[in-house]
Every structure is written in C-alpha cells, then in structure tokens.
N, C-alpha and C positions, 0 to 999 in steps of 0.2 A: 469445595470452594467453587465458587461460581464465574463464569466470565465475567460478569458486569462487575465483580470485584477488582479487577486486573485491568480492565480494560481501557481505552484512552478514550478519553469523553469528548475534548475536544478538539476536532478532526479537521484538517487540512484540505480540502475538496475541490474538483476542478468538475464543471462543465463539459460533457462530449463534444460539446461546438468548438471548446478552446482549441488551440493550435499547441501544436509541438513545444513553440516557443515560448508560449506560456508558461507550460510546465518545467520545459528547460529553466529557468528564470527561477521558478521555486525551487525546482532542488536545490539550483547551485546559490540562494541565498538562505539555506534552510540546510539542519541535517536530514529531512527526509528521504526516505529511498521507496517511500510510496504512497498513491494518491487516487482514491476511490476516486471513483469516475460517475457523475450523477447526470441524469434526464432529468432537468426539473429539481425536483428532491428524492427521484427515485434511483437507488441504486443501479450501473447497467454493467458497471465493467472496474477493475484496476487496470493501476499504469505503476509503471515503475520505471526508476530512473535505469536500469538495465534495458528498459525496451526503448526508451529516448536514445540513448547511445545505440542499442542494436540499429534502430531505423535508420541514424543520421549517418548521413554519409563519412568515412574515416577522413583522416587530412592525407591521407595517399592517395584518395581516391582521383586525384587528378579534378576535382568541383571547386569552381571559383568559390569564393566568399561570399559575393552579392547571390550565387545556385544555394551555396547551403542556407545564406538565410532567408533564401524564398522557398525555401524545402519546408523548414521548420515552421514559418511564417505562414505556410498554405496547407499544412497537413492538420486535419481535426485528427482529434484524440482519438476519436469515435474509430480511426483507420487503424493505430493501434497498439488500444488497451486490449486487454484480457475483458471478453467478454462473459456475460453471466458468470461471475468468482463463485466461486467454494463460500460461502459462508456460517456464522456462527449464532446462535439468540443468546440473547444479556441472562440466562436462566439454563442454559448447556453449563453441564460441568468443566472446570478446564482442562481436565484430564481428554479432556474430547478434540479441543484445541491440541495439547500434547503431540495426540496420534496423531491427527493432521499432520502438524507439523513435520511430525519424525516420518510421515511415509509417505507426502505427499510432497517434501522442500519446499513449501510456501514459504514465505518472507512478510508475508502480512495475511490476516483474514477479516475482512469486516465485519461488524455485527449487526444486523440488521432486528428489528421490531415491526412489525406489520410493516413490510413492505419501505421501511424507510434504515437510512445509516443513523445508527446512536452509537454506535464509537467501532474501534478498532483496534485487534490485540497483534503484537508483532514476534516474531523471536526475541524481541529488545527486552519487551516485557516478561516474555516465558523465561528467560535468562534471570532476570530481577528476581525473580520470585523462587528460581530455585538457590538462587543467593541468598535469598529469603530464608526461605527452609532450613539451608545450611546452616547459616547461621543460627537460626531458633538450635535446633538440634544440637551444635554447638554448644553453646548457651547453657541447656539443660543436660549437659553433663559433667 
C-alpha cells in the first residue's frame, strides 16, 4: 500500500510570516494538532500545537495579558516551527511511514511531490488503517 492512499489530501497550511496567534486560533477552532509551515507554496518547516504551548508563556509566569498577546501577536512561525520536517513521497510505501513513526515519535509527516505539499499522513491515520486491517482479518475468518 501506498502513501497517497492513506494520506489527507486536503491540508490545513499556515504561512512562515504568520504569527503565533494565528495558529493559536486554528488549533483551538479545529481538531488539528498540526500545521505544515509553507514559503510561498514551498514546504519549510511543521508547527504543532505542542510547540504554541511550549513557546507561550504559562499563566504562572507572572506575564500580563496584553505581554502574552503581544507575544503571540509578534512572533512569526518561522521562530518556531520545526524546520526542514522528515518527509514522505505520495509513491513511498506506508510501511516506510510506519517505521517513521515507531522510531522517530512524529505526530505528522508531510508528503511532499517535487518540492511542493500534496497531503499529509498522521498517527490519526496509521491508527485508521490498522483498524482497518483489523477488521478485514476479522472479517475473513
């Protein structure tokens, strides 16, 4: 089986110029827990909503309200996503994804085509499909 069979075609994408607060905003109106990060239409980095909470300051930190949302407000993405990610091609086996997965604890990989994102496979998805599985096997006994 192949990645681009699995894979989520249509992608959820933020701009490196965006702000913190941008992506704050989708997570929290979205289930996403991640957001390739593009130059233009070129791949350069993921974000996840773990490193929005990593960056932003706690509510114990003693930071006003109007400090944290001139934090989020003033910080591009570009400061910090994950640069150059791990990625995958839509024609990689998803056994290849798999091992990723299992040795490296990613949480998403994108899958990129000459230089550009065409979708993105997540644990969400490697989950689905071993339910998948499951179930056929199931099935056929």
């Amino acid at each position: 089986m192949l990645v681009r069979e699995i894979m989520t075609t249509e992608v959820t994408t933020v701009q490196e110029t965006e702000t913190m607060f941008d992506a704050a905003m989708i997570f929290a109106r979205s289930s996403l827990r991640h957001l390739p990060v593009l130059r233009d239409t070129n791949l350069v980095g993921v974000l996840t909503e773990r490193d929005v909470k990593r960056f932003a300051p706690g509510l114990l930190s003693g930071v006003s309200s109007e400090q944290y949302n001139h934090l989020l407000e003033s910080t591009p993405l570009s400061k910090v996503m994950t640069r150059n990610p791990m990625t995958l091609k839509p024609d990689q086996d998803v056994s290849d994804a798999a091992n990723i997965f299992s040795t490296k604890r990613f949480g998403c990989l994108p899958v990129v085509e000459d230089g550009k994102l065409v979708g993105i496979v997540t644990t969400s998805d490697m989950l689905k499909l071993l339910a998948k599985i499951m179930n056929d096997l199931r099935a056929s006994h």
